[in-house]
Legacy VTK file of the C-alpha trace (Angstrom):
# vtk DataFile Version 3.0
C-alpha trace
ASCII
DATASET POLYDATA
POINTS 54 float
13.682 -31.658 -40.047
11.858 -31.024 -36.791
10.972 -28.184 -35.069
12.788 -29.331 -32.267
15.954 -29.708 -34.298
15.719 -26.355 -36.031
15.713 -24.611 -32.204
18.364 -26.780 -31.661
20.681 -25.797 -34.323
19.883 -22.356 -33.893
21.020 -22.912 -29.989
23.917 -24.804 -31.038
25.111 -22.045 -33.609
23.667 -18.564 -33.873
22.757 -18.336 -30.292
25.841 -18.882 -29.552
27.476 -16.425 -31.406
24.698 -13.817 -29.900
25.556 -14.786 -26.572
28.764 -14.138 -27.415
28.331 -10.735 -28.681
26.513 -10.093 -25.672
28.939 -10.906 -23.275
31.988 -8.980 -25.057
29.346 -6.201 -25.487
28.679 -5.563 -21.433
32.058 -6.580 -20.588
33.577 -3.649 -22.772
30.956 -1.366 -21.879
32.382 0.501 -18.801
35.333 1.645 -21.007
33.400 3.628 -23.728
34.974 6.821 -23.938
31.473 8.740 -22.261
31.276 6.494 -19.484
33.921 7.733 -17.096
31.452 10.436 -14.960
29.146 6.861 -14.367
31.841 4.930 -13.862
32.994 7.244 -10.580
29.605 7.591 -9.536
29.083 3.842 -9.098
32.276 3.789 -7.960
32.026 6.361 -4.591
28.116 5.740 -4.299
29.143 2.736 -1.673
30.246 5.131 0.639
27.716 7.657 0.311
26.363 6.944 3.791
29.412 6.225 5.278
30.180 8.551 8.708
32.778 6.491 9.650
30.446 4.898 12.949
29.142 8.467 14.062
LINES 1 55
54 0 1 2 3 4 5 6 7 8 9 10 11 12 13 14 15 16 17 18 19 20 21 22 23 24 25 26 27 28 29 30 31 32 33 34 35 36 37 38 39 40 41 42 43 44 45 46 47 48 49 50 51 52 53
């Protein structure tokens, strides 16, 4: 077997199951439990600057 076809099983299987893992992992990290003071911060920091046109 090749090198080429080792990377390419390891693309075709584990790395996807990383990428996977990945993905779930920063999609589900906003809702940890110790997020929520973050979570409002990023939330209100868009208006920050905001003096309604004054």
């Amino acid at each position: 077997m090749s090198f080429y076809e080792q990377l390419r099983h390891f693309a075709d299987s584990y790395f996807l199951v990383v990428m996977f893992g990945v993905f779930v992992t920063l999609c589900a990290w906003p809702f940890r439990p110790g997020s929520r003071r973050h979570v409002d911060a990023a939330r209100h920091s868009i208006f920050e600057d905001d003096h309604d046109g004054e």
